[in-house]
C-alpha positions in Angstrom: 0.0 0.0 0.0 1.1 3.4 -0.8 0.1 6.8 0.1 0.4 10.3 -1.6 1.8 12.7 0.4 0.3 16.3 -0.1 2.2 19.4 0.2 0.2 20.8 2.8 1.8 17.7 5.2 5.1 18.1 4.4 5.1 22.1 4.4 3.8 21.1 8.2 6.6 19.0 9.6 8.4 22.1 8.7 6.6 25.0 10.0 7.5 25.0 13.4 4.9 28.0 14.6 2.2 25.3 13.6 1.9 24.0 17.1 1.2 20.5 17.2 0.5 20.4 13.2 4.0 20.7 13.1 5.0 17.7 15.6 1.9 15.0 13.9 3.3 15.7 10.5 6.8 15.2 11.0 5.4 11.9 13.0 3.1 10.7 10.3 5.9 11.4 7.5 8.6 9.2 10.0 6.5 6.4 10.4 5.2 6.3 6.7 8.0 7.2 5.0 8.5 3.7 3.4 4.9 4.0 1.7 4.7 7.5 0.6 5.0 9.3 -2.9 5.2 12.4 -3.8 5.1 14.3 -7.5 7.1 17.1 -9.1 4.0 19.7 -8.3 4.6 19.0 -4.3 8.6 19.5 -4.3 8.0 23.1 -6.5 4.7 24.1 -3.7 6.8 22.5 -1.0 10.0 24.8 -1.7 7.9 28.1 -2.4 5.9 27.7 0.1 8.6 27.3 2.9 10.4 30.1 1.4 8.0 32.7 1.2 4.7 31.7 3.7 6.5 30.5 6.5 7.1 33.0 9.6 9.8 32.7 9.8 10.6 31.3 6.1 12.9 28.3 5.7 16.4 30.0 4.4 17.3 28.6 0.7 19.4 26.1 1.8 17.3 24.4 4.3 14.4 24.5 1.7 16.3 23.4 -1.0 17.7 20.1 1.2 14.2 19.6 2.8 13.1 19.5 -0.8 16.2 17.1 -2.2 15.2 15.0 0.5 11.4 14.6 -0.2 12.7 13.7 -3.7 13.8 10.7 -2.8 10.4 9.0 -2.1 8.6 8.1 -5.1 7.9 11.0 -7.4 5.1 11.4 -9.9 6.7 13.7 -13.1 3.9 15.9 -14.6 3.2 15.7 -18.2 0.6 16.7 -20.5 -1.2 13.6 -20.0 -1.2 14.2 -16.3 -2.4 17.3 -16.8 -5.3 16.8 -18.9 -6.2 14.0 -16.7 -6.7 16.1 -14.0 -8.3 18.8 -15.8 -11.5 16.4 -16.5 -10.6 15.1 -13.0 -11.9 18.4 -11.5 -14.6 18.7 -13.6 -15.7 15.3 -12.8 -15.3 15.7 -8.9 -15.9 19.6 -8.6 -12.6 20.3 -7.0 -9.9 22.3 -7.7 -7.5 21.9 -10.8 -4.4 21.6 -7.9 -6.5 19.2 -6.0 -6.7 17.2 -9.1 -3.7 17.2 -10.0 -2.8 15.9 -6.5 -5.6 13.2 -7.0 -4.2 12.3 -10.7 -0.6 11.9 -9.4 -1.5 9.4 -6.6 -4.0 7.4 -9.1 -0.7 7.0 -11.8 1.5 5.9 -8.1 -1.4 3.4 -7.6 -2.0 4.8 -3.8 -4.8 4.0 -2.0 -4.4 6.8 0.1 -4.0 10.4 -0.3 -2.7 12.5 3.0 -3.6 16.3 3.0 -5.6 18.6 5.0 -7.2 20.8 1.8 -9.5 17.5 0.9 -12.8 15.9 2.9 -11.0 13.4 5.9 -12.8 10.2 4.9 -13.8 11.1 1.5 -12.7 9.1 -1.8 -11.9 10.3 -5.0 -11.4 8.5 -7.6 -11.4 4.9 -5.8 -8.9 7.0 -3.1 -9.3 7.1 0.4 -8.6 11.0 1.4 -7.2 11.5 4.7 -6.4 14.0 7.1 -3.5 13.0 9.7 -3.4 16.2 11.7 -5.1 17.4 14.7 
């Protein structure tokens, strides 16, 4: 079993003014990490995101090896395919074009599981358990 590890998740175990966001998803991302994916649309939000929405932001280097390092799981390359995939993904499921793309990227991995905090805890998408791992 594998599941897909959204940006939101990571972006937490890194954010250490999240409280106890920050401690649960460094936890769930320690004991998973043998299971989890991730695709090339979570390393770029991951790195921008700790950069610039962070207070206070990650400095470059830090980002960059927190973002080297969460390329080593599994990673889902977008493509065109991918990308039009997800565009009738969205329209199918009435969620956002990033959402999809999230959704599309774990179906190509073959994940049962998608971990984020944006989607319905409990909900499935596209034969895809959504789930929410933080408090």
């Amino acid at each position: 079993m594998s599941a897909f590890l959204d940006t939101n998740i990571a972006v937490y175990a890194h954010d250490h003014g999240s409280g106890p966001k920050q401690a649960a998803a460094a936890a769930v991302i320690a004991e998973r990490a043998d299971e989890l994916v991730v695709s090339t649309q979570v390393l770029a939000e991951f790195y921008w995101v700790t950069t610039r929405r962070l207070d206070p932001p990650l400095p470059h280097e830090a980002a960059r090896a927190a973002t080297a390092a969460l390329g080593a799981l599994p990673v889902v390359s977008a493509d065109a395919a991918l990308a039009v995939a997800a565009i009738d993904c969205a329209a199918t499921n009435r969620i956002a074009l990033w959402d999809a793309l999230i959704v599309t990227a774990a179906r190509r991995a073959g994940c049962t599981e998608i971990l984020t905090e944006d989607l319905n805890d409990g909900q499935f998408i596209e034969g895809i358990r959504i789930t929410n791992p933080l408090p």
